[in-house]
PDB file as gemmi writes it, atoms N, CA and C in Angstrom:
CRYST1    1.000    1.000    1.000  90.00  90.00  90.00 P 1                      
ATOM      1  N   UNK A   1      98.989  79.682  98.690  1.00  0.00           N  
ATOM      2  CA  UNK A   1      98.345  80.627  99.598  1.00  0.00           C  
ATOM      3  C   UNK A   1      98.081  81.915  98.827  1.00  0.00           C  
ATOM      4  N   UNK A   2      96.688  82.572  99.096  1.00  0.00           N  
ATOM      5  CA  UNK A   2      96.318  83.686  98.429  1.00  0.00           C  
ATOM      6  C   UNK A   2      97.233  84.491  99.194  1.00  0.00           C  
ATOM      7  N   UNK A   3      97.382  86.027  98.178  1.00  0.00           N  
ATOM      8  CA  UNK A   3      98.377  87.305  98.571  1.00  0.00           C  
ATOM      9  C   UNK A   3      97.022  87.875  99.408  1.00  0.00           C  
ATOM     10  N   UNK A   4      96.002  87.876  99.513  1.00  0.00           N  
ATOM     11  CA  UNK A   4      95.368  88.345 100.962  1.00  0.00           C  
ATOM     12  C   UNK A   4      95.767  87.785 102.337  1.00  0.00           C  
ATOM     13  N   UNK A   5      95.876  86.675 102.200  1.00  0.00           N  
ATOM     14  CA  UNK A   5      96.562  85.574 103.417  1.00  0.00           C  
ATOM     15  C   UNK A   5      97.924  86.044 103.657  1.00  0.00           C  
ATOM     16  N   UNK A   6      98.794  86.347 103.068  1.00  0.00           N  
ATOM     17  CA  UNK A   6      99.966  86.380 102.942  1.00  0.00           C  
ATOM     18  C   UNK A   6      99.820  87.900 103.861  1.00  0.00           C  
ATOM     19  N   UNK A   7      99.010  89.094 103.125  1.00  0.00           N  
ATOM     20  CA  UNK A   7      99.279  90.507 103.499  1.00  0.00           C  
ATOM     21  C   UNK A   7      98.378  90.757 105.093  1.00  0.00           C  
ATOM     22  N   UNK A   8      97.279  89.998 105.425  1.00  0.00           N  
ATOM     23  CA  UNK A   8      96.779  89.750 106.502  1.00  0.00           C  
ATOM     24  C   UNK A   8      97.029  89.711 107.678  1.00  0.00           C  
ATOM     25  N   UNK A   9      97.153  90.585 108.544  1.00  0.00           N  
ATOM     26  CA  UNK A   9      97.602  90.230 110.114  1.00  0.00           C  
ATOM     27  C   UNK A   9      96.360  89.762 110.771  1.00  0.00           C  
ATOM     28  N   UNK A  10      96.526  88.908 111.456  1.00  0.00           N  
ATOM     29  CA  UNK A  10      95.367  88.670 112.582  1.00  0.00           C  
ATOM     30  C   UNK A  10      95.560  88.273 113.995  1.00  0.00           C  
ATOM     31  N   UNK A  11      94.750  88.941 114.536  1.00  0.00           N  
ATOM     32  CA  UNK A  11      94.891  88.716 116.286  1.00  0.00           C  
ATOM     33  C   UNK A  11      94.963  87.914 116.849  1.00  0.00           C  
ATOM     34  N   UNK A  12      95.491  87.621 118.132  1.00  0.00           N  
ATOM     35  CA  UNK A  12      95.176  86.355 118.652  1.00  0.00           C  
ATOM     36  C   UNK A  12      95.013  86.958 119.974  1.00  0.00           C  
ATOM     37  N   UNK A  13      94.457  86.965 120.798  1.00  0.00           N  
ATOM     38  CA  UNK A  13      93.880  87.337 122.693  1.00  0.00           C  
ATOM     39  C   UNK A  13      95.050  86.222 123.009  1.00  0.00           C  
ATOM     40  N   UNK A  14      95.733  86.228 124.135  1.00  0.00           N  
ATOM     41  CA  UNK A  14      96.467  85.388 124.847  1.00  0.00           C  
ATOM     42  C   UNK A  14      95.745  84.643 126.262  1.00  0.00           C  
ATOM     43  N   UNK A  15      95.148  83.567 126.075  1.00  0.00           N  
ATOM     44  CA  UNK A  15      94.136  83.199 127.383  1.00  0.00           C  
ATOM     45  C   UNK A  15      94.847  83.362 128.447  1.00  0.00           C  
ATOM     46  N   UNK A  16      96.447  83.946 128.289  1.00  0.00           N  
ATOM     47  CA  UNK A  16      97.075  84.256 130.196  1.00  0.00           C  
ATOM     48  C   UNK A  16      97.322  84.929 130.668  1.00  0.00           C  
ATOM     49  N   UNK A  17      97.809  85.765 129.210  1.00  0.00           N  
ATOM     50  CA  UNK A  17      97.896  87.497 129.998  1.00  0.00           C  
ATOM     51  C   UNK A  17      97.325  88.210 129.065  1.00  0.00           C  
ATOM     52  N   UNK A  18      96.076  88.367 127.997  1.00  0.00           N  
ATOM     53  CA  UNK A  18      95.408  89.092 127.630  1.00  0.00           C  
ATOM     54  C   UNK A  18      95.881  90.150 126.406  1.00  0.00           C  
ATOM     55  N   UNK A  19      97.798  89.583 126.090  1.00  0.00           N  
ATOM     56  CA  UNK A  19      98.192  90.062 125.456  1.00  0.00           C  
ATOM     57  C   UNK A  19      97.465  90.147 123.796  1.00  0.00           C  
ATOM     58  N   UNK A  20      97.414  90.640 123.171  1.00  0.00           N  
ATOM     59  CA  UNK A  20      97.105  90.620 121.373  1.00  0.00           C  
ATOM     60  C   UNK A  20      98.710  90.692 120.573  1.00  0.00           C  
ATOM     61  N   UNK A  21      98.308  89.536 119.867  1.00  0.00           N  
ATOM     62  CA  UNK A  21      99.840  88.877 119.165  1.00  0.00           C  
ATOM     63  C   UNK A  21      99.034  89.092 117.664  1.00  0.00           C  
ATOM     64  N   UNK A  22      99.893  89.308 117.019  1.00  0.00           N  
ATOM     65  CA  UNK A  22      99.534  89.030 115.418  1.00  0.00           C  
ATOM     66  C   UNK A  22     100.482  88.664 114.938  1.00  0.00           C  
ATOM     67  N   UNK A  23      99.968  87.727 113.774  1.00  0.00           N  
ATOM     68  CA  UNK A  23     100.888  87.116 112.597  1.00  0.00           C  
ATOM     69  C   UNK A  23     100.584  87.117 111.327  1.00  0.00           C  
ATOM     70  N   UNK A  24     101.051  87.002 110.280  1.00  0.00           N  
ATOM     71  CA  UNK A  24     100.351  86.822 108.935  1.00  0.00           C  
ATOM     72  C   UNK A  24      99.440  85.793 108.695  1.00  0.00           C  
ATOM     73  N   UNK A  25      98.351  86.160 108.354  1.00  0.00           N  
ATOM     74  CA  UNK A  25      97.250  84.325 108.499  1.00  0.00           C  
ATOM     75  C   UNK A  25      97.606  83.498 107.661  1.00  0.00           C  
ATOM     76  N   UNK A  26      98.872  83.651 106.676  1.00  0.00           N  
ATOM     77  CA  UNK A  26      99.017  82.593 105.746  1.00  0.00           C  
ATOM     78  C   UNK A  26     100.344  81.504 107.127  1.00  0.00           C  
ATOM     79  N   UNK A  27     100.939  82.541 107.705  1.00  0.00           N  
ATOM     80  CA  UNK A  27     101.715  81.446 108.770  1.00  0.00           C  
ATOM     81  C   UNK A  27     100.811  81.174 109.530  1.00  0.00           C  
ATOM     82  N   UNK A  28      99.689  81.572 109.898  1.00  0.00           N  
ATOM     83  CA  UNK A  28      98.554  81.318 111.518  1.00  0.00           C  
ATOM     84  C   UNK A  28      98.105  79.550 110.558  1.00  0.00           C  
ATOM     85  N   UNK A  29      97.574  80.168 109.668  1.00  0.00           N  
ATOM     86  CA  UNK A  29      97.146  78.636 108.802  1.00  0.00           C  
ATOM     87  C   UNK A  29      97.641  77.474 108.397  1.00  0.00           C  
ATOM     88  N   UNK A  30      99.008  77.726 108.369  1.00  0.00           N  
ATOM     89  CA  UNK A  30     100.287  76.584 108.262  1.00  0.00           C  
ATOM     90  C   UNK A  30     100.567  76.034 109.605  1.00  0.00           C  
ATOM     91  N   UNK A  31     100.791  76.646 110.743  1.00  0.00           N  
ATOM     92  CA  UNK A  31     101.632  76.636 112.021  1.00  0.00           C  
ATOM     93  C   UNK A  31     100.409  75.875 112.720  1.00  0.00           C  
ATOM     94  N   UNK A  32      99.593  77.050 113.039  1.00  0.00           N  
ATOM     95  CA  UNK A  32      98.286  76.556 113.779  1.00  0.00           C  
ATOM     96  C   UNK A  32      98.682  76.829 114.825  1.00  0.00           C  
ATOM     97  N   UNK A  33      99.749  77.901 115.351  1.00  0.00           N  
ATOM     98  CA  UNK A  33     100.099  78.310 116.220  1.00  0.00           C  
ATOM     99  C   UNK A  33     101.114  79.475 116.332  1.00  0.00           C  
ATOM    100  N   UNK A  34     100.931  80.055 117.736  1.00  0.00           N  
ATOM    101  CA  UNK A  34     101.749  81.080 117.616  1.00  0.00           C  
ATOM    102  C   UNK A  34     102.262  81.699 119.216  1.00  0.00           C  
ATOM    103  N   UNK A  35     103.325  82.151 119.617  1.00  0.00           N  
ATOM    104  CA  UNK A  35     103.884  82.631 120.565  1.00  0.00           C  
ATOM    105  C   UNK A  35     103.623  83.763 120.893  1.00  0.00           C  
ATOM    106  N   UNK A  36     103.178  83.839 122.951  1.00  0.00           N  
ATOM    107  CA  UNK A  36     102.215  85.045 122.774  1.00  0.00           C  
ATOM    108  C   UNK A  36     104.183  86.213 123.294  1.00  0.00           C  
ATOM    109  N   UNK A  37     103.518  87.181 122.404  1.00  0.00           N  
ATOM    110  CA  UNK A  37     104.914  88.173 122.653  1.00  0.00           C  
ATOM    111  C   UNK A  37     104.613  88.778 124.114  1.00  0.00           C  
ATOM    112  N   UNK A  38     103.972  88.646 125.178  1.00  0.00           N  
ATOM    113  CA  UNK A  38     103.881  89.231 126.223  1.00  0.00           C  
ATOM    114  C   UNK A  38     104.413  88.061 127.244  1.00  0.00           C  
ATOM    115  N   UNK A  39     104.364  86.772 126.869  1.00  0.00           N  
ATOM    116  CA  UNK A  39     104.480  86.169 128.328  1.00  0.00           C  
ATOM    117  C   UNK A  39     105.421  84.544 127.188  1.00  0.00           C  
ATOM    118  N   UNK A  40     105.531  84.281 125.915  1.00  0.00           N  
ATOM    119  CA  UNK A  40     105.799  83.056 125.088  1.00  0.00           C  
ATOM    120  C   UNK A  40     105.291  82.528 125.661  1.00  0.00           C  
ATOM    121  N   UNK A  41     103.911  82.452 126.089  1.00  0.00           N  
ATOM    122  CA  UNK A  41     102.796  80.920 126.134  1.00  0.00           C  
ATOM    123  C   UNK A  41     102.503  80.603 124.418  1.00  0.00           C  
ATOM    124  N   UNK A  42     102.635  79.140 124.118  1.00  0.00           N  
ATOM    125  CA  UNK A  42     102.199  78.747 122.992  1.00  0.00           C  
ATOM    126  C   UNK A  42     100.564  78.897 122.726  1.00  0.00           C  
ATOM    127  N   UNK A  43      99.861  79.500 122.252  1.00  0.00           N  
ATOM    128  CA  UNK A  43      98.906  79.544 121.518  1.00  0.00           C  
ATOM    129  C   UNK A  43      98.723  79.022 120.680  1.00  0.00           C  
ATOM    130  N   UNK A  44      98.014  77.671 120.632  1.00  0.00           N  
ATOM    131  CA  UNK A  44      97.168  76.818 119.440  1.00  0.00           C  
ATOM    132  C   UNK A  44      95.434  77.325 119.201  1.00  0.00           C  
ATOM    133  N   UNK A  45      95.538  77.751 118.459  1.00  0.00           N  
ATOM    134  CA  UNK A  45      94.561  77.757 117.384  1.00  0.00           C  
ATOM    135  C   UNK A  45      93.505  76.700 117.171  1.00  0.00           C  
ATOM    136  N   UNK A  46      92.639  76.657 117.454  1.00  0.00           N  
ATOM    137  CA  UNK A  46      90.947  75.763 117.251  1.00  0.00           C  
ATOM    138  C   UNK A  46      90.683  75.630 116.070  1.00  0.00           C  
ATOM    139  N   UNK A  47      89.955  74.787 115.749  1.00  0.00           N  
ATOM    140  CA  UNK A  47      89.795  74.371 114.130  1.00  0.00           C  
ATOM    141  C   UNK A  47      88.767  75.376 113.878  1.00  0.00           C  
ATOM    142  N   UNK A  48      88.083  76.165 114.946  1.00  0.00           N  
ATOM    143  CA  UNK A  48      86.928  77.584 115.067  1.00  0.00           C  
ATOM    144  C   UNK A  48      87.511  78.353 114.551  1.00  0.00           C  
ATOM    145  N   UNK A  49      88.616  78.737 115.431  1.00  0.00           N  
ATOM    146  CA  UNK A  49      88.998  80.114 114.754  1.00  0.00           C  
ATOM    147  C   UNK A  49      90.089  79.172 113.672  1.00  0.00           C  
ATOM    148  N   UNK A  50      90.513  78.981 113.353  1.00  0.00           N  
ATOM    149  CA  UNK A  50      90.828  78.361 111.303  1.00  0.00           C  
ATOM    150  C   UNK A  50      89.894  78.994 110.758  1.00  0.00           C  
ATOM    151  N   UNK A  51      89.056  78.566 110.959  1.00  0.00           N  
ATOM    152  CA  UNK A  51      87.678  78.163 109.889  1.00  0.00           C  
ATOM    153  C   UNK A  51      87.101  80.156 109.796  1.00  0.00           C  
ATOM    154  N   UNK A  52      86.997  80.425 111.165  1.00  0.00           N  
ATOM    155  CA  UNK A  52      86.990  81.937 111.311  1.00  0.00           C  
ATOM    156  C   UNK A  52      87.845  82.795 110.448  1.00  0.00           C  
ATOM    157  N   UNK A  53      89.278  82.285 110.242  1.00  0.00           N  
ATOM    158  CA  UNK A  53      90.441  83.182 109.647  1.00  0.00           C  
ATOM    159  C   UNK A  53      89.896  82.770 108.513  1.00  0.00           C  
ATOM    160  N   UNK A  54      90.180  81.264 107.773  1.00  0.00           N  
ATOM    161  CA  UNK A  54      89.674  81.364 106.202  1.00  0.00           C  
ATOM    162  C   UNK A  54      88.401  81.913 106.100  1.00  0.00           C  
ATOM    163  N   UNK A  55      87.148  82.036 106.429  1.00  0.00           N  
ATOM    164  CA  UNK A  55      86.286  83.160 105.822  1.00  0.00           C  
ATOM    165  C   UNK A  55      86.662  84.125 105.953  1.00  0.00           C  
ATOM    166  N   UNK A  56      86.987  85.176 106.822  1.00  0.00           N  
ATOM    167  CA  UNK A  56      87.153  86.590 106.828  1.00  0.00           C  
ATOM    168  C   UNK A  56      88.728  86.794 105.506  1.00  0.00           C  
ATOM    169  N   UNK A  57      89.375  85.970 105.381  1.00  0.00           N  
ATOM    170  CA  UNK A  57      90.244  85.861 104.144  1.00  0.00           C  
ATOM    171  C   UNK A  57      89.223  86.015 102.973  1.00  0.00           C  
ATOM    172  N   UNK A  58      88.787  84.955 103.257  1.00  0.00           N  
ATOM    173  CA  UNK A  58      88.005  84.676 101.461  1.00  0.00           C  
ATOM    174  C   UNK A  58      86.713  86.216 101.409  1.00  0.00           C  
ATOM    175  N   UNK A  59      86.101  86.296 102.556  1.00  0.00           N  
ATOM    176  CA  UNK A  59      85.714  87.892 102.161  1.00  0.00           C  
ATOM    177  C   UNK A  59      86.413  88.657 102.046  1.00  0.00           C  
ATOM    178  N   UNK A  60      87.360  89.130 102.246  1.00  0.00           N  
ATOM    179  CA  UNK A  60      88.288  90.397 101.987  1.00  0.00           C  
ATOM    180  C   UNK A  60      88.657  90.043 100.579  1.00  0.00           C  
ATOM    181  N   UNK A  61      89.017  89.130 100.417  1.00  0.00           N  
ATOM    182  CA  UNK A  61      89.276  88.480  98.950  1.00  0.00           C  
ATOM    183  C   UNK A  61      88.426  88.902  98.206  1.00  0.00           C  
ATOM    184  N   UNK A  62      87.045  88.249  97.918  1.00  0.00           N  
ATOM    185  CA  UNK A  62      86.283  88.797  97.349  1.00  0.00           C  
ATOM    186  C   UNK A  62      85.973  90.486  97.277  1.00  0.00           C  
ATOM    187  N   UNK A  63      85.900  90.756  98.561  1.00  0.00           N  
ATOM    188  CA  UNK A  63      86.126  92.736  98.303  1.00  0.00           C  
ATOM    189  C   UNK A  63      86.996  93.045  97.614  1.00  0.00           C  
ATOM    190  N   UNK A  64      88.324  92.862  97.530  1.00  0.00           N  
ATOM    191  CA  UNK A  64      89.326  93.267  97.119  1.00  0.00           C  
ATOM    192  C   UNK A  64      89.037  93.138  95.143  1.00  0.00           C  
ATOM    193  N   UNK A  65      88.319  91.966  95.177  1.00  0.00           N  
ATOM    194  CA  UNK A  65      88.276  91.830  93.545  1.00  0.00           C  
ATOM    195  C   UNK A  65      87.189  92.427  93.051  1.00  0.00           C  
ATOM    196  N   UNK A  66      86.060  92.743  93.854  1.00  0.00           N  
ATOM    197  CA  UNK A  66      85.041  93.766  93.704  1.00  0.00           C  
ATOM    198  C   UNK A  66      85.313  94.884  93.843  1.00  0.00           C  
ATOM    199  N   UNK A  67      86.378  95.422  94.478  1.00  0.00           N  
ATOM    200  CA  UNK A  67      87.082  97.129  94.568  1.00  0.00           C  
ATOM    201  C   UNK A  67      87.885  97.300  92.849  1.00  0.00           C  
ATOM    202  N   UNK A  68      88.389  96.059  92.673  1.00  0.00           N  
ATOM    203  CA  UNK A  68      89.427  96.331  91.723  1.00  0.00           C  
ATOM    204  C   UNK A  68      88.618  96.280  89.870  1.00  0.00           C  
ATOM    205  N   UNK A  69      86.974  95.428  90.444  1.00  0.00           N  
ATOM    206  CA  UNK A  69      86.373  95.655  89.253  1.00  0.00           C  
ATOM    207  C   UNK A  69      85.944  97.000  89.009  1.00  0.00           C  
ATOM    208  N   UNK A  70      85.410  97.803  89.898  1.00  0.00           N  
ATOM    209  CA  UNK A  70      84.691  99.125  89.987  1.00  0.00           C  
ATOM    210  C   UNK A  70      85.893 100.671  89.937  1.00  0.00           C  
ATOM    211  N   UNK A  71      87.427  99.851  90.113  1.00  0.00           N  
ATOM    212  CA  UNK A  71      87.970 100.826  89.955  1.00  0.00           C  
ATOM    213  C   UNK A  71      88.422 101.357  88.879  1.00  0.00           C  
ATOM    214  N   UNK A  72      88.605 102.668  88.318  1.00  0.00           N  
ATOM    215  CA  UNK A  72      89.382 102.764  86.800  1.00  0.00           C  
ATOM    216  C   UNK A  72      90.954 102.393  87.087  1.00  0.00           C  
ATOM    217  N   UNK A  73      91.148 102.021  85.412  1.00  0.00           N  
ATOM    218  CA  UNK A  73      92.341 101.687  85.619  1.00  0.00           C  
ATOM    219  C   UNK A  73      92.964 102.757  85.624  1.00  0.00           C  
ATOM    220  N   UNK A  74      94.516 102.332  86.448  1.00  0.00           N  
ATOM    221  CA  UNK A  74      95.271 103.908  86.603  1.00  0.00           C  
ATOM    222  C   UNK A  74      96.016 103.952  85.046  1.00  0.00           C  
ATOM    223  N   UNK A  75      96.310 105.577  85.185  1.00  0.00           N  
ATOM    224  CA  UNK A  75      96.564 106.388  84.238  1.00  0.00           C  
ATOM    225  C   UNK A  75      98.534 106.395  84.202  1.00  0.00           C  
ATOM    226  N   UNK A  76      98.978 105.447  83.195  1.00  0.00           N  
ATOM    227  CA  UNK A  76     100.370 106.080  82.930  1.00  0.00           C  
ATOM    228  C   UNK A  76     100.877 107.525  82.480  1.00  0.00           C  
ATOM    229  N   UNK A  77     100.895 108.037  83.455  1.00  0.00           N  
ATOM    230  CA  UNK A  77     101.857 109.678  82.843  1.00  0.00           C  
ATOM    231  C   UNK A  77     102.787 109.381  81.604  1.00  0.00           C  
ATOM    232  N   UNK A  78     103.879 108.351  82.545  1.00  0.00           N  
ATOM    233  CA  UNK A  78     104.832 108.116  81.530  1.00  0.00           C  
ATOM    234  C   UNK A  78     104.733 107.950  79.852  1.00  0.00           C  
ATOM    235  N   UNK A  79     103.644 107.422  79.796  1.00  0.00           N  
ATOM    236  CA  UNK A  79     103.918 106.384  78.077  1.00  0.00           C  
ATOM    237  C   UNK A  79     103.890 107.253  77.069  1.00  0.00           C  
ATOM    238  N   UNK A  80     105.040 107.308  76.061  1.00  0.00           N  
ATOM    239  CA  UNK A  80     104.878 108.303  75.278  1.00  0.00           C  
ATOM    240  C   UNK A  80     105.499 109.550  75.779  1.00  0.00           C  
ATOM    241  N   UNK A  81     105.970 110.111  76.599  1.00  0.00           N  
ATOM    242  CA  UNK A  81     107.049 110.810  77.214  1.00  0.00           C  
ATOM    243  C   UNK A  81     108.491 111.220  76.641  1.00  0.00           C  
ATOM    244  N   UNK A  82     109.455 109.559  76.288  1.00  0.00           N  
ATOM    245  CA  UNK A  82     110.571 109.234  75.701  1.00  0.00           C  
ATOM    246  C   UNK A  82     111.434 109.630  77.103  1.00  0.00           C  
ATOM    247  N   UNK A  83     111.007 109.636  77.766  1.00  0.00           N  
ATOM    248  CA  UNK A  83     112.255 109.723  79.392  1.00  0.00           C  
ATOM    249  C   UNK A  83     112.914 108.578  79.539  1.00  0.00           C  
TER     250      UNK A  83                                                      
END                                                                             
């Protein structure tokens, strides 16, 4: 599992009481389910929204490696110091 998946929270609407539950999408993607914290109705997950969570993963993914090409690299204070 990518460390975007892993760092990822994502929503889930509760179809009974309207609650919003989040979990990490690397467990939403394993489980395929999740407990709503307002009422513990089990919430299963559609192969829609799967398919929904892995793209919006794999774009952030891709942003994330397009932020990290365009960024400078950071600057060690330390090196050369002798602390």
């Amino acid at each position: 599992m990518n460390s975007v998946a892993f760092a990822t929270h994502y929503p889930v609407s509760c179809p009974g009481c309207q609650t919003i539950t989040s979990r990490r999408a690397s467990e939403l993607l394993q489980a395929r389910f999740l407990a709503c914290r307002g009422c513990d109705m089990k919430i299963e997950l559609s192969e829609s929204q799967l398919n929904r969570m892995r793209r919006t993963i794999a774009d952030l993914g891709d942003c994330q490696r397009r932020s990290a090409e365009h960024c400078p690299a950071p600057v060690d204070n330390d090196a050369g110091s002798g602390d």
